[in-house]
DSSP file (Angstrom, degrees, kcal/mol; ACC not computed):
  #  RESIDUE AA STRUCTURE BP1 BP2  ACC     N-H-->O    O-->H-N    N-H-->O    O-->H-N    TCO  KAPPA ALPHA  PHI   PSI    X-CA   Y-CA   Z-CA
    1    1 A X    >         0   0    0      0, 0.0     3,-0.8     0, 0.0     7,-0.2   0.000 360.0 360.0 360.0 122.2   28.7   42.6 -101.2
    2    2 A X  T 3   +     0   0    0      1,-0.2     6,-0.0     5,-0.1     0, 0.0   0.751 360.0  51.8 -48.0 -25.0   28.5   46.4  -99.7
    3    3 A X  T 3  S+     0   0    0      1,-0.1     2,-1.2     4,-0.0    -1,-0.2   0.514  85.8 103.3 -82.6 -15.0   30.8   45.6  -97.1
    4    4 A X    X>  -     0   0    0     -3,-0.8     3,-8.6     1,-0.1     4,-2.1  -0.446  54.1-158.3 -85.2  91.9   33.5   44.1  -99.0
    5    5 A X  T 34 S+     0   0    0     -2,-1.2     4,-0.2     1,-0.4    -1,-0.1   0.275  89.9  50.5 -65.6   5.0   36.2   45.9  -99.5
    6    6 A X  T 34 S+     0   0    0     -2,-0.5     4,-0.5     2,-0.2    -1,-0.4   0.238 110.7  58.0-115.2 -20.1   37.7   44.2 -102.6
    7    7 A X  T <> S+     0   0    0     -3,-8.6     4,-2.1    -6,-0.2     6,-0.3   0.860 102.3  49.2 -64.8 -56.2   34.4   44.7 -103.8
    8    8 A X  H  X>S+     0   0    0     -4,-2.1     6,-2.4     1,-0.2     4,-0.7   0.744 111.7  48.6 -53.5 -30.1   34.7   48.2 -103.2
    9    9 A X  H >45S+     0   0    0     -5,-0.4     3,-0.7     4,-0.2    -1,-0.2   0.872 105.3  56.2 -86.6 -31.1   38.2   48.3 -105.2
   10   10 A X  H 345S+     0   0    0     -4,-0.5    -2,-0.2     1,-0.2    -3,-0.1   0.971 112.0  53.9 -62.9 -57.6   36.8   46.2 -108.4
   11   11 A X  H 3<5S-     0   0    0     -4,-2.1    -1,-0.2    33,-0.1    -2,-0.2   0.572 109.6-125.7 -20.9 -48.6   34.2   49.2 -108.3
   12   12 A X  T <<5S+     0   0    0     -3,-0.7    -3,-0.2    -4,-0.7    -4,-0.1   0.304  77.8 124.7  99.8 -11.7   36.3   51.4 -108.3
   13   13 A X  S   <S+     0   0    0     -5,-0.5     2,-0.3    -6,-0.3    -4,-0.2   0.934  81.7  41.9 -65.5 -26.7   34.8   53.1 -105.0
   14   14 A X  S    S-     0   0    0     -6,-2.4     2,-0.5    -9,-0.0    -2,-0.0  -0.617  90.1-121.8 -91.1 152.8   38.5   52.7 -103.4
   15   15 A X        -     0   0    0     -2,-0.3     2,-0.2     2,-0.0    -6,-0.1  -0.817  29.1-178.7-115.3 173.8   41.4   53.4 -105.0
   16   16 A X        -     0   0    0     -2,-0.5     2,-1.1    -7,-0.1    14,-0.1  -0.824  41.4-104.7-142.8-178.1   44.0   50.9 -105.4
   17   17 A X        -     0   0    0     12,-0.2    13,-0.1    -2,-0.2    -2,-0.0  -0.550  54.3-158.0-111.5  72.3   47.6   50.9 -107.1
   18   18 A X        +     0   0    0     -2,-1.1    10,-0.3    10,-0.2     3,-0.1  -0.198  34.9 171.8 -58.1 151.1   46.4   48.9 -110.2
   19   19 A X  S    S+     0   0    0      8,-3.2     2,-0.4     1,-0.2     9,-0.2   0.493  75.1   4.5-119.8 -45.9   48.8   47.0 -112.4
   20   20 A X  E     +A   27   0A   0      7,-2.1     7,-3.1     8,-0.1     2,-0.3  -0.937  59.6 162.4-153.8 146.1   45.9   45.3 -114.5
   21   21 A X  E     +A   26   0A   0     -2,-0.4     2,-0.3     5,-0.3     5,-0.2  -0.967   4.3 159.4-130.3 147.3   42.1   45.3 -114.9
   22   22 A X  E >   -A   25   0A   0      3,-2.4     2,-3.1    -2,-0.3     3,-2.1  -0.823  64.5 -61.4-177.7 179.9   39.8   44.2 -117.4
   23   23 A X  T 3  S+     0   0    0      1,-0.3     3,-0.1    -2,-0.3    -2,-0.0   0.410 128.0  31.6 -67.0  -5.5   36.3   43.3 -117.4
   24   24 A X  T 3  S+     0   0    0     -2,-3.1    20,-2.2     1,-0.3     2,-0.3   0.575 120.4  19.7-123.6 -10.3   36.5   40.4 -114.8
   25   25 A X  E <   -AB  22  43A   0     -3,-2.1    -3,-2.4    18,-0.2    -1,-0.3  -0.994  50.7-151.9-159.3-155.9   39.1   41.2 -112.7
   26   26 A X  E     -AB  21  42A   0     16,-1.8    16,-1.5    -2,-0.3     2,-0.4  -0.975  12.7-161.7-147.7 137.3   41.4   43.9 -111.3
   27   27 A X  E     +AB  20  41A   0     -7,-3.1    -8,-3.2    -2,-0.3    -7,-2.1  -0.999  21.9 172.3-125.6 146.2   45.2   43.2 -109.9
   28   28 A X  E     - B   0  40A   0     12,-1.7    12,-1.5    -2,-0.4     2,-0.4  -0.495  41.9 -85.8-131.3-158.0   46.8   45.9 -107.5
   29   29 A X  E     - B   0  39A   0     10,-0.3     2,-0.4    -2,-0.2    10,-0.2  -0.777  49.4-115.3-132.0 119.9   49.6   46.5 -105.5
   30   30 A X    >   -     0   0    0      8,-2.8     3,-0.7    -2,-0.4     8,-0.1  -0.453  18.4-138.5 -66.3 135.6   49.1   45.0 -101.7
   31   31 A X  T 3  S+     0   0    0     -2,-0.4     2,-0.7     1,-0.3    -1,-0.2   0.994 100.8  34.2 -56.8 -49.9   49.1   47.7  -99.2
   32   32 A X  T 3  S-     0   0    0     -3,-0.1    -1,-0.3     2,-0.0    -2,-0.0  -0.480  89.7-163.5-107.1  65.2   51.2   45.8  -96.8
   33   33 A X    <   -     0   0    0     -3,-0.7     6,-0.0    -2,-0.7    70,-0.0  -0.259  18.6-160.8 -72.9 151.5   53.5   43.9  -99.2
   34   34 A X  S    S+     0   0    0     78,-0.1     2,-0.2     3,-0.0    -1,-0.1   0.638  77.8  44.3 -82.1 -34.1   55.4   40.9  -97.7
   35   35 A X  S    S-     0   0    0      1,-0.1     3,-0.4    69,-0.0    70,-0.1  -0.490  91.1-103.3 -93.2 165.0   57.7   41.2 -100.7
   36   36 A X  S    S+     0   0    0     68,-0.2     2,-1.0    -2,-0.2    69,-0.2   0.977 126.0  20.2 -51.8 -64.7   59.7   43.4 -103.0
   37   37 A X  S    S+     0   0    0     67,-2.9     2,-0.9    39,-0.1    -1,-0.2  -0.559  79.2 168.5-113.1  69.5   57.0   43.0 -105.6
   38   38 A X        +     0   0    0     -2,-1.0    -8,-2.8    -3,-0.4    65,-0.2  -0.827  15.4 178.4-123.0 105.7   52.9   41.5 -103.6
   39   39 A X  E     -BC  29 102A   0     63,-1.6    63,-2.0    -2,-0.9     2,-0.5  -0.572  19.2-147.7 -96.7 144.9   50.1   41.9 -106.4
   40   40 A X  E     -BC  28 101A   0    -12,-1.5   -12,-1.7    61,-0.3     2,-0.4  -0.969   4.0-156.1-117.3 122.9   47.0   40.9 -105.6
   41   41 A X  E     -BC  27 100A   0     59,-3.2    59,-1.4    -2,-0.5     2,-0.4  -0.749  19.0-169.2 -98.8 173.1   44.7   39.5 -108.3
   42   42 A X  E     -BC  26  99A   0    -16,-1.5   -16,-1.8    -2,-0.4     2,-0.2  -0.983  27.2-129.9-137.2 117.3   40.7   39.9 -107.5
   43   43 A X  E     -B   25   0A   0     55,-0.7   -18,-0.2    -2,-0.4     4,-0.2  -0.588  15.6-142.4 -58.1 128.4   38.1   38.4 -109.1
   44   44 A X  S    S+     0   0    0    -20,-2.2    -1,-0.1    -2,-0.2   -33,-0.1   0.961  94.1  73.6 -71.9 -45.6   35.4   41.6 -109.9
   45   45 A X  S    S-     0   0    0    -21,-0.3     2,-0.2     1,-0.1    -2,-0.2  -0.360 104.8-121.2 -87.0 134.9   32.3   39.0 -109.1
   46   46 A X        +     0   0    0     51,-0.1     2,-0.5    -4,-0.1    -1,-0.1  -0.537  40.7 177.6 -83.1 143.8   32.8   39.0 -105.1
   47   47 A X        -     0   0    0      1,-0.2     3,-0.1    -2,-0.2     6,-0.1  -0.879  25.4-140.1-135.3 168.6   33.4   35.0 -104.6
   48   48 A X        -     0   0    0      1,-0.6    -1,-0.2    -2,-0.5     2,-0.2   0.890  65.0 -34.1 -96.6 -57.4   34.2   34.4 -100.6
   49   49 A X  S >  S-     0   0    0     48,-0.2     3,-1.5    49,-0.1    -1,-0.6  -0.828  70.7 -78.9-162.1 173.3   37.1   31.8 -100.9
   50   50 A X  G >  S+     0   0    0      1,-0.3     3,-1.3    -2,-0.2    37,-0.1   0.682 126.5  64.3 -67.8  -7.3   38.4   28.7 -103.0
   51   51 A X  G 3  S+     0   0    0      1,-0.3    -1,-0.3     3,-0.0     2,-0.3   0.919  99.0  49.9 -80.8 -29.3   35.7   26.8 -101.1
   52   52 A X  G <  S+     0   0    0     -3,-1.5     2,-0.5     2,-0.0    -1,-0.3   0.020  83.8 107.8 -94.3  35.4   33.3   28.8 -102.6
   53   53 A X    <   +     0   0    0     -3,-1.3     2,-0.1    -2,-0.3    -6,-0.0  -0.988  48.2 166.8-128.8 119.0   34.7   28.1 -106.3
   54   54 A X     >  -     0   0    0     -2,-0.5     4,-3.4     0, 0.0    -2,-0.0  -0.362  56.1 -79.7 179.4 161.4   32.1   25.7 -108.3
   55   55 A X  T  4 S+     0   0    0      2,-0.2    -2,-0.0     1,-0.2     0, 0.0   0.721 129.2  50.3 -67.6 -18.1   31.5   24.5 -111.8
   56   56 A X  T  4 S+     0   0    0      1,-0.1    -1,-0.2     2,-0.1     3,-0.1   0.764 116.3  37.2 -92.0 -24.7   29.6   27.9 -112.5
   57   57 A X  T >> S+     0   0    0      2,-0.1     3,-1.7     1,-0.1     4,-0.5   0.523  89.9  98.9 -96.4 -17.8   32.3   30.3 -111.1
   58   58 A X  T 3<  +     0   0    0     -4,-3.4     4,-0.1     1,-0.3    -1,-0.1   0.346  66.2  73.1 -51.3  10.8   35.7   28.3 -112.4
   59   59 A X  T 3> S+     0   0    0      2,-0.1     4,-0.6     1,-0.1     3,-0.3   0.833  87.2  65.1 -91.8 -41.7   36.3   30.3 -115.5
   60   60 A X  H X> S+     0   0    0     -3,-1.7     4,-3.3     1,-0.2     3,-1.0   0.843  93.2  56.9-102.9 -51.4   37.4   32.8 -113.3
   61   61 A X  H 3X S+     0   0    0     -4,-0.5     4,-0.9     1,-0.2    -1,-0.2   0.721 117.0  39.1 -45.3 -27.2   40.8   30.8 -111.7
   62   62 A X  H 34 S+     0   0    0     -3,-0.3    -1,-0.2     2,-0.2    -2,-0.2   0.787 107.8  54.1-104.1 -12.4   42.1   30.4 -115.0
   63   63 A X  H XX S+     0   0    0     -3,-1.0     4,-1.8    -4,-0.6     3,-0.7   0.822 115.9  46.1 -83.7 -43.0   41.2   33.7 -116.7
   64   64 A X  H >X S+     0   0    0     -4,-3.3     4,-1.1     1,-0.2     3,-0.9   0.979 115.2  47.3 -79.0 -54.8   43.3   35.3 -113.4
   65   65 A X  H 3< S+     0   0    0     -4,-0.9     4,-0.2     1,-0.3    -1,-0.2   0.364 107.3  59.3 -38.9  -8.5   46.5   32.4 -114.0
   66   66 A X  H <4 S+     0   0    0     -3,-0.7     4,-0.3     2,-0.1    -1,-0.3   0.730 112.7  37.0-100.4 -23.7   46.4   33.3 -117.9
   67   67 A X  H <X S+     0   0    0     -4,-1.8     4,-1.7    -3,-0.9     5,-0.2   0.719  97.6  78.9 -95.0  -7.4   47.2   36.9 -116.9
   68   68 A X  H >X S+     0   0    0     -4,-1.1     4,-2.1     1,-0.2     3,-0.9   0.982  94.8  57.0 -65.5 -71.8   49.9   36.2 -113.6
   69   69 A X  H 3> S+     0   0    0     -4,-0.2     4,-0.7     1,-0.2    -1,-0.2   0.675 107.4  41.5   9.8 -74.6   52.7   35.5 -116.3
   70   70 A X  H 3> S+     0   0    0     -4,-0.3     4,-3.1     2,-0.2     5,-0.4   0.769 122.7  45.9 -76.1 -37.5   52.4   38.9 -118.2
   71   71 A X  H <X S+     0   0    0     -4,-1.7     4,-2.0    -3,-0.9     5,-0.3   0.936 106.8  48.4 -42.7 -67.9   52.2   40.6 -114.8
   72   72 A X  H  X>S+     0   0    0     -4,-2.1     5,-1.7    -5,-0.2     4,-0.6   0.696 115.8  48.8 -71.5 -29.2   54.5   39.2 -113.1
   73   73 A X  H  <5S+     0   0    0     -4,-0.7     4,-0.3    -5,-0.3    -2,-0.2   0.912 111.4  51.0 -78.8 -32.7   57.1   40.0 -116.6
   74   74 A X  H  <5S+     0   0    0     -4,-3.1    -2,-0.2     1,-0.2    -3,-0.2   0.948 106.3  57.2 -51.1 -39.8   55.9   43.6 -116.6
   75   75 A X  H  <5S-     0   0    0     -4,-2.0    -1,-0.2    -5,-0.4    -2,-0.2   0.911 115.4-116.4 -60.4 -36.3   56.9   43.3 -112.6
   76   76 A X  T  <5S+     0   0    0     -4,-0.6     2,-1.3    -5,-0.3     3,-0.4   0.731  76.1 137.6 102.3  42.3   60.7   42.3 -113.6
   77   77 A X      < +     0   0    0     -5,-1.7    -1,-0.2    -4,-0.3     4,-0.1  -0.719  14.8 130.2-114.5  97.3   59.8   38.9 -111.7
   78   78 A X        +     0   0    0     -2,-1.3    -1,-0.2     2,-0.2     3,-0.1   0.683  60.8  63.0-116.5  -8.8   61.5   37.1 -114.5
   79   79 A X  S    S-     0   0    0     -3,-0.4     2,-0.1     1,-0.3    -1,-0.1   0.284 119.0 -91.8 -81.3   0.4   63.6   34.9 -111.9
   80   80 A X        -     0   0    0     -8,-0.1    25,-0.5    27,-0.0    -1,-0.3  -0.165  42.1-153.8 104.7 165.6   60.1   33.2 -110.5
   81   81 A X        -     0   0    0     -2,-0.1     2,-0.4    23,-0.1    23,-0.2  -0.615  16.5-109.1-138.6-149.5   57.5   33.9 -107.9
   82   82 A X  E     -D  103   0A   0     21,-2.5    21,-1.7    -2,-0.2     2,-0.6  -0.965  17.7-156.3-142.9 127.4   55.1   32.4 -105.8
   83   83 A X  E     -D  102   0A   0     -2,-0.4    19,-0.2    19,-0.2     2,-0.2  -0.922  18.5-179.3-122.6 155.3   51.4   32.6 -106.0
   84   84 A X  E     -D  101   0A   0     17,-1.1    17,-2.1    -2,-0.6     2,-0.3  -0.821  17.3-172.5-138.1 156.9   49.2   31.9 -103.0
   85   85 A X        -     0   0    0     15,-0.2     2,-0.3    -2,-0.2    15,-0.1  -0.837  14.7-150.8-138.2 163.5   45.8   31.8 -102.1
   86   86 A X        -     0   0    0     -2,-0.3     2,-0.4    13,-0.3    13,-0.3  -0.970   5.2-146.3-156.2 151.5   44.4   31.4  -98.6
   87   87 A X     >  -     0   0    0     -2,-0.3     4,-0.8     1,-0.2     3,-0.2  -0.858  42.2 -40.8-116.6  72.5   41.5   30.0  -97.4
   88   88 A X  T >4>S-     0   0    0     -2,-0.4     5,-1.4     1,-0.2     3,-0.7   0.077  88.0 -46.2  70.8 163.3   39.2   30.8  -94.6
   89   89 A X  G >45S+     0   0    0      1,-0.2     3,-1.7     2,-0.2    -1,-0.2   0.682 142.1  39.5 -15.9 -72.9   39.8   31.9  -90.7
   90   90 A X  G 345S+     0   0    0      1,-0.2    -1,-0.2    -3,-0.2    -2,-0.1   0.902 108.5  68.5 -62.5 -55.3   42.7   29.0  -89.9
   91   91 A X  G <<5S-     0   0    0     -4,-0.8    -1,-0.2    -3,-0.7    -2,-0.2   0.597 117.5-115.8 -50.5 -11.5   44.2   29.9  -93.9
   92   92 A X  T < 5 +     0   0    0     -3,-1.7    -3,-0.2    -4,-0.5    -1,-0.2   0.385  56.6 174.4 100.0  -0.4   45.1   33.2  -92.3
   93   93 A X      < +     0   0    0     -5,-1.4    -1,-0.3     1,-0.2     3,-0.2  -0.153   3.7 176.2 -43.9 124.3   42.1   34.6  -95.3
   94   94 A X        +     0   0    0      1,-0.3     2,-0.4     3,-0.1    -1,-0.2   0.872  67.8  42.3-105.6 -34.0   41.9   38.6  -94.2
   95   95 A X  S    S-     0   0    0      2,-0.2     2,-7.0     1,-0.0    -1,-0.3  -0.910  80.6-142.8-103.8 105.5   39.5   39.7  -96.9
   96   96 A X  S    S+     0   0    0     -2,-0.4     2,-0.3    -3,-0.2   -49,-0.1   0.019  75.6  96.0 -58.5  65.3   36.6   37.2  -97.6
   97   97 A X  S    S-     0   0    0     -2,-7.0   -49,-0.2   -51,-0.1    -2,-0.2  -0.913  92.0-103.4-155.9 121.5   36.7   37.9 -101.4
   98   98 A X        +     0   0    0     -2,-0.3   -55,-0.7   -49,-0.2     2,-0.4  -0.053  55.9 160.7 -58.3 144.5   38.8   35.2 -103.2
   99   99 A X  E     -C   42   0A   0    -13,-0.3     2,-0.4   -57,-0.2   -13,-0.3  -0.946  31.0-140.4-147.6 166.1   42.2   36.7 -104.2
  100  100 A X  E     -C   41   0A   0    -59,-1.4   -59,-3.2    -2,-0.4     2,-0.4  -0.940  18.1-129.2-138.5 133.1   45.6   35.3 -105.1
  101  101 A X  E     -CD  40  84A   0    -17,-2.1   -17,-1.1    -2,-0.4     2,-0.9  -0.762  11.1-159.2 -58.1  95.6   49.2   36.8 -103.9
  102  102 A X  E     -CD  39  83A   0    -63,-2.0   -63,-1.6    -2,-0.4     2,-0.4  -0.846  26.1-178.4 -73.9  94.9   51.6   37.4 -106.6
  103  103 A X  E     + D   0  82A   0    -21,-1.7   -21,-2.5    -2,-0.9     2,-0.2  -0.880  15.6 102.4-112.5 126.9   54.4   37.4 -104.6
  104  104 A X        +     0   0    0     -2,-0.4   -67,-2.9   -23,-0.2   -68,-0.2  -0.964  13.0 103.4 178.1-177.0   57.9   38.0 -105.7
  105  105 A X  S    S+     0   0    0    -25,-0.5     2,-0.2   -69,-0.2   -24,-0.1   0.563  90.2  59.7  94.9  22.1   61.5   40.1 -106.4
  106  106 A X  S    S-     0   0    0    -69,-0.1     2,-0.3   -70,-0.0    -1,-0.2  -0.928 103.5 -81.5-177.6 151.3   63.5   38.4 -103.5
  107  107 A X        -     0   0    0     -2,-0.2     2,-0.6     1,-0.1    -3,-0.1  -0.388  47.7-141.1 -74.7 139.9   64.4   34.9 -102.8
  108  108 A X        -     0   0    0     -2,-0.3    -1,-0.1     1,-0.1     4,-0.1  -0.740   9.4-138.7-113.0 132.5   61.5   33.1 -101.2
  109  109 A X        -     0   0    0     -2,-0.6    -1,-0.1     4,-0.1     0, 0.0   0.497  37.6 -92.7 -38.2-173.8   61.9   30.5  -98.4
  110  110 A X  S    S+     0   0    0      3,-0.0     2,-0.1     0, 0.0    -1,-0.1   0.778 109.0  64.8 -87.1 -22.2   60.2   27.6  -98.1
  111  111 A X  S    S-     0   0    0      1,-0.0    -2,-0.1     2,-0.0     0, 0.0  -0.324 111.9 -67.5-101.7-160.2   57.6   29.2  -96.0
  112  112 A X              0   0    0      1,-0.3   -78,-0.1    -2,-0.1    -1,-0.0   0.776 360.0 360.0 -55.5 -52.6   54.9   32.2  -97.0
  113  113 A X              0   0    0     -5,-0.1    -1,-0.3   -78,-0.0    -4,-0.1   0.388 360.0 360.0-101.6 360.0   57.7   35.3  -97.5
């Protein structure tokens, strides 16, 4: 999508504080982390939300969960994390382009931070 600014970082048209890319997606540094350590991974193929996530686009949820691991040890998060996704208006979703939180480096509550 032209408007989509997570489109626009996969692109390359923005810049972002990358940690890892490769040909299907891109993870970067959140601008406004909630945490010591809040990665965003991004799918490159603009997907809206997990409601939009189908038998033809589900290779992509697992290809980004086989690389949060290696991330997250490169990050020093070797004590755990959390990752999160959110989901439309009410899910508090700010960018309509599916994304997942790597959230971590301080002990996390039971709720979001």
């Amino acid at each position: 999508m032209s408007d989509c600014v997570f489109c626009k970082i996969a692109a390359g048209e923005i810049p972002s504080n990358k940690v890892y890319e490769d040909d299907r997606i891109i993870a970067f540094h959140d601008i406004n982390p909630m945490t010591p350590v809040h990665v965003l991974f991004v799918p490159k193929e603009h997907i809206c939300c997990a409601n939009a996530i189908n038998e033809d686009n589900c290779d992509i949820v697992g290809h980004i969960f086989s690389k949060i691991p290696a991330v997250a040890k490169e990050l020093g998060l070797e004590n755990g994390y959390r990752v999160v996704t959110n989901c439309g208006k009410e899910g508090c979703q700010s960018v309509m382009h599916l994304h997942f939180h790597l959230l971590g480096g301080k002990q996390l509550g039971v709720g979001m931070g």
